[in-house]
C-alpha positions as semicolon CSV with decimal commas, in nm:
position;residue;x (nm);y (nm);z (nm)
1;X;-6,912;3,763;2,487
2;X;-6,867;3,688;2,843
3;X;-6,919;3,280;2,784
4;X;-6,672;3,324;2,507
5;X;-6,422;3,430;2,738
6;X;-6,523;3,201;3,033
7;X;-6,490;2,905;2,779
8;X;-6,201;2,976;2,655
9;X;-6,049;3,006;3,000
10;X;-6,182;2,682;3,132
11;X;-6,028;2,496;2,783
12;X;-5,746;2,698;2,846
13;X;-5,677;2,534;3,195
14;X;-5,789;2,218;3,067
15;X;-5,489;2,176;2,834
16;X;-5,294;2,309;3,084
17;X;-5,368;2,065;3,323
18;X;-5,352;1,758;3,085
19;X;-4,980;1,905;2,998
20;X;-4,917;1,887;3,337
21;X;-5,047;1,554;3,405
22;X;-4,899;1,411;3,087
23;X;-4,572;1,534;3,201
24;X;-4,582;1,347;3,543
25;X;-4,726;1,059;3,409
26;X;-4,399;1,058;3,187
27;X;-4,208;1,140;3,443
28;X;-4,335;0,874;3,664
29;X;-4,299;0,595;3,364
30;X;-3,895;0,688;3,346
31;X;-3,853;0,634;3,643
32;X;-4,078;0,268;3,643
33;X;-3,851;0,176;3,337
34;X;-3,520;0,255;3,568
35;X;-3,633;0,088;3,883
36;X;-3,706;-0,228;3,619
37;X;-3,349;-0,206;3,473
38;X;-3,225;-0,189;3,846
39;X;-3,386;-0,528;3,928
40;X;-3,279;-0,675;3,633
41;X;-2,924;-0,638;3,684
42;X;-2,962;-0,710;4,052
43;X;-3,105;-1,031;3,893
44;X;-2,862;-1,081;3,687
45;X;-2,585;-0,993;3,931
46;X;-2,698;-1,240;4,191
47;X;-2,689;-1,532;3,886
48;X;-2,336;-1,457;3,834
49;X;-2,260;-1,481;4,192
50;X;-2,424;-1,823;4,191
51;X;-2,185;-1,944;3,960
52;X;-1,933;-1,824;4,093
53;X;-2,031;-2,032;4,389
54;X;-2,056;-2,324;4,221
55;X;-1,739;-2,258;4,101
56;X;-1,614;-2,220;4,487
57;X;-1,793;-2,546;4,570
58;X;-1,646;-2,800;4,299
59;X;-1,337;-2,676;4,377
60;X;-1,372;-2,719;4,770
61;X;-1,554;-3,064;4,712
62;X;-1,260;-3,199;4,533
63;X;-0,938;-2,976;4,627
64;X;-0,799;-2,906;4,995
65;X;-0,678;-2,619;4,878
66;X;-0,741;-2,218;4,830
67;X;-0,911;-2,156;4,548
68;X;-0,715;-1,884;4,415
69;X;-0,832;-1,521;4,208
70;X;-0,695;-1,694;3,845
71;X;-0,885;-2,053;3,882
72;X;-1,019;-2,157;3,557
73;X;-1,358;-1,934;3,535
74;X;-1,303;-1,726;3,844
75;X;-1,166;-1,396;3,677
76;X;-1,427;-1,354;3,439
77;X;-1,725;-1,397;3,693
78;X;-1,587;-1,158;3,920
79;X;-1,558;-0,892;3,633
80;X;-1,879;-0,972;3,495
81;X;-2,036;-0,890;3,894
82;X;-1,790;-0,608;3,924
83;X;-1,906;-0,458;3,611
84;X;-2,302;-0,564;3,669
85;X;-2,250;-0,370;4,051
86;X;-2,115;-0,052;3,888
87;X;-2,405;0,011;3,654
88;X;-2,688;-0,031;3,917
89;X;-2,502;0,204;4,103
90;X;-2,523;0,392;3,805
91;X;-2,872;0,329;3,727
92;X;-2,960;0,424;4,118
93;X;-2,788;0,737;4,103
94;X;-2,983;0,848;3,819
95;X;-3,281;0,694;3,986
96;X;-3,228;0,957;4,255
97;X;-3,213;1,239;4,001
98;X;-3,515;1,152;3,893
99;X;-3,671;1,159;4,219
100;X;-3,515;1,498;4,323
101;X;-3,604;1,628;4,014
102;X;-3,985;1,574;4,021
C-alpha cells in the first residue's frame, strides 16, 4: 500500500509541475507575441516617417518655402504615425503588465 501512495504522490507532483510549466511557457509566449507586435509597428511607424520625409524633401528640392501642416499628403502621414505611436505605447504598457505579473 505504501508504493500506492508514494506513486500517486510523485504523479501527483508531476502534473503539478507540468501545470506549472505549461502555464509559464504560456505566459512567456504572450508576451513573445506582444514584443513582436511592438516591433512591427515600430516598423511600420518608422516607414511612415520615411515618407513623410520624402514628402519634406520634394518639397524643399523644388519650393523655398515652409512646408506647411496641410501640404498635399502631410496630414494624413502625421495621423497615421500619431496613431501607430499611441498603440505601441499601448502595446508596451501591457507588455509591462505582463512582466509584473509573472
Amino acid at each position: 500500500m505504501d508504493i500506492k501512495i508514494t506513486m500517486r504522490e510523485i504523479f501527483d507532483k508531476g502534473l503539478d509541475l507540468s501545470k506549472k510549466t505549461y502555464e509559464k511557457a504560456k505566459e512567456f509566449g504572450e508576451m513573445g507575441i506582444t514584443q513582436v507586435e511592438i516591433v512591427t509597428m515600430q516598423h511600420k511607424m518608422a516607414k511612415e516617417i520615411g515618407k513623410l520625409g520624402t514628402i519634406a524633401y520634394r518639397h524643399f528640392s523644388k519650393e523655398k518655402t515652409s512646408l506647411k501642416k496641410d501640404a498635399r499628403g502631410v496630414p494624413t502621414l502625421v495621423k497615421k504615425i500619431y496613431n501607430i505611436e499611441q498603440k505601441i505605447k499601448l502595446k508596451e504598457n501591457e507588455l509591462k503588465k505582463k512582466k509584473a505579473g509573472k
